[in-house]
N, C-alpha and C positions, 0 to 999 in steps of 0.2 A: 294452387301455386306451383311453379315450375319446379322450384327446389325441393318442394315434397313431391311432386311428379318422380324427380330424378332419386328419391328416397334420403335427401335430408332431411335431419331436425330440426326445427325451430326456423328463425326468421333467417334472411338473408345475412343483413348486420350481424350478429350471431355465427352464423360460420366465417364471414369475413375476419370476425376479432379470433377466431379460434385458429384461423389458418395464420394471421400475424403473429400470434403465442407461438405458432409450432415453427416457424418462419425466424422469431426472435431467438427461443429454444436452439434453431441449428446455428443460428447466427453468432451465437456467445461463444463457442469454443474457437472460432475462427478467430473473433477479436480477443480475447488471451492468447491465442499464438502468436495475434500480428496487432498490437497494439494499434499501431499508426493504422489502420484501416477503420476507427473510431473517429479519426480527425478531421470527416469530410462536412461541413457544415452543409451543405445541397443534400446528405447523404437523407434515404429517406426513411420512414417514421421504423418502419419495424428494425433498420440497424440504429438508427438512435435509440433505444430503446434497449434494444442489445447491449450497446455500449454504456446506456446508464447502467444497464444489471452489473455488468461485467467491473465498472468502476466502482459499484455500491458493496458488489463482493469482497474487491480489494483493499477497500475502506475497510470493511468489517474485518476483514483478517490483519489491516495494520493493525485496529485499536486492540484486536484481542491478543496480539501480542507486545505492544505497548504495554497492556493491563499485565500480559503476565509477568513484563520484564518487571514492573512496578511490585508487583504481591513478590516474587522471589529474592529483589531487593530489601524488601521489609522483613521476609523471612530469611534473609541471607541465607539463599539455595542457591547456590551452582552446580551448572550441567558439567560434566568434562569439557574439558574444551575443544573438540572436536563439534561436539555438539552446540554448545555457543554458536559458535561459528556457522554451524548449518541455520539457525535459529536465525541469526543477523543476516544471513545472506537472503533466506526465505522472506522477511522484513524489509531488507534493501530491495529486494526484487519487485516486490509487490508494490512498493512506494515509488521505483520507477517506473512501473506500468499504467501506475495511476496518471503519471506524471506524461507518458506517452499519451495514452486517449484525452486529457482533459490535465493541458499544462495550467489553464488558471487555476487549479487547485490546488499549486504550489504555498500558497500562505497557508490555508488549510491543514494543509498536510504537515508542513513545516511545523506548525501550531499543536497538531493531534502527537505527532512522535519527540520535539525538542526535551521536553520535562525530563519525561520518561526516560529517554533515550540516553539522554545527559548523564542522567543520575544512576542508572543501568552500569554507564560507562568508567563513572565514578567507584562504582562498588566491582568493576573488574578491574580496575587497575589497585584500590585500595585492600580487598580483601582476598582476592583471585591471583592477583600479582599475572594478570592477562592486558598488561599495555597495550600491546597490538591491537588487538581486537577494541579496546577501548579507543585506539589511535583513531583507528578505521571505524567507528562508529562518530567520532567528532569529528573526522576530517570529512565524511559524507557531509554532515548537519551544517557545518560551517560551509561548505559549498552547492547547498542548498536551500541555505538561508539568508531570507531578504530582510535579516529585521531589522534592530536597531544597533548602535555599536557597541550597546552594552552585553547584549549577546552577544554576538561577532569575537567581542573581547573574552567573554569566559571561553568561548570555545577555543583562542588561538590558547589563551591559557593551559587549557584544558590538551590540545595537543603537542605544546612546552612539558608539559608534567610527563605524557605519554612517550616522550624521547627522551626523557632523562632516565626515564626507569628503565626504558629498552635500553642503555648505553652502560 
């Protein structure tokens, strides 16, 4: 065979899938820099592919901080508030990039951080006496959110409470 001729391993298929991993591999750091270069439907298989990793990543790091806004709520643990703040923005960031490569994943997403996020926001404004930051965690969610108006409603709620406290 040629490809052992030329001192490959294995089959052809085989280094083809090996060179699209390595291909995917360089591929991923570009789309985290540049979301919107994820968004080409014609785009071909090794950047699809990059852009699933690269969305699957950011999933993973929404829910794991979702989860831990939830555990620190339960444990009523707060960071300083400096750090809050880095925490929500590293969570906002991630959730809009997901939102960049693959905007139908807005219900989704919407769905994975609302609870959480909400109740998070609740326990910074009622036990942290951190409105803002609670402000700015409902007022992203509420305009981010397709749902029903019963939601819609707790959140304009929920950012009435957040201006009353800041006033």
């Amino acid at each position: 065979m040629r490809i052992t001729a030329l001192g490959g391993i294995g089959d052809a298929d085989h280094v083809i899938e090996a060179c699209r991993q390595q291909l995917v591999a360089l591929l991923s750091p570009l789309i985290q820099a540049c979301p919107r270069l994820a968004r080409n439907d014609d785009a071909a298989v090794s950047l699809q592919q990059a852009s699933a990793a690269v969305r699957k990543r950011w999933f993973e790091d929404v829910e794991a901080q979702c989860a831990d806004y939830e555990e620190r709520k339960l444990t009523e643990t707060a960071l300083p508030a400096i750090l809050e703040w880095e925490a929500w923005a590293s969570l906002r960031n991630a959730a809009e990039s997901i939102l960049k490569i693959d905007p139908a994943s807005a219900d989704t997403l919407f769905q994975t951080m609302y609870v959480r996020v909400c109740n998070f926001g609740a326990f910074q404004i009622n036990r942290c006496q951190n409105a803002t930051l609670a402000h700015d965690m409902f007022t992203w969610l509420a305009s981010r959110g397709k749902g029903d108006g019963q939601t819609q409603q707790l959140l304009s709620n929920n950012i009435k409470v957040t201006l009353n406290a800041s006033a």
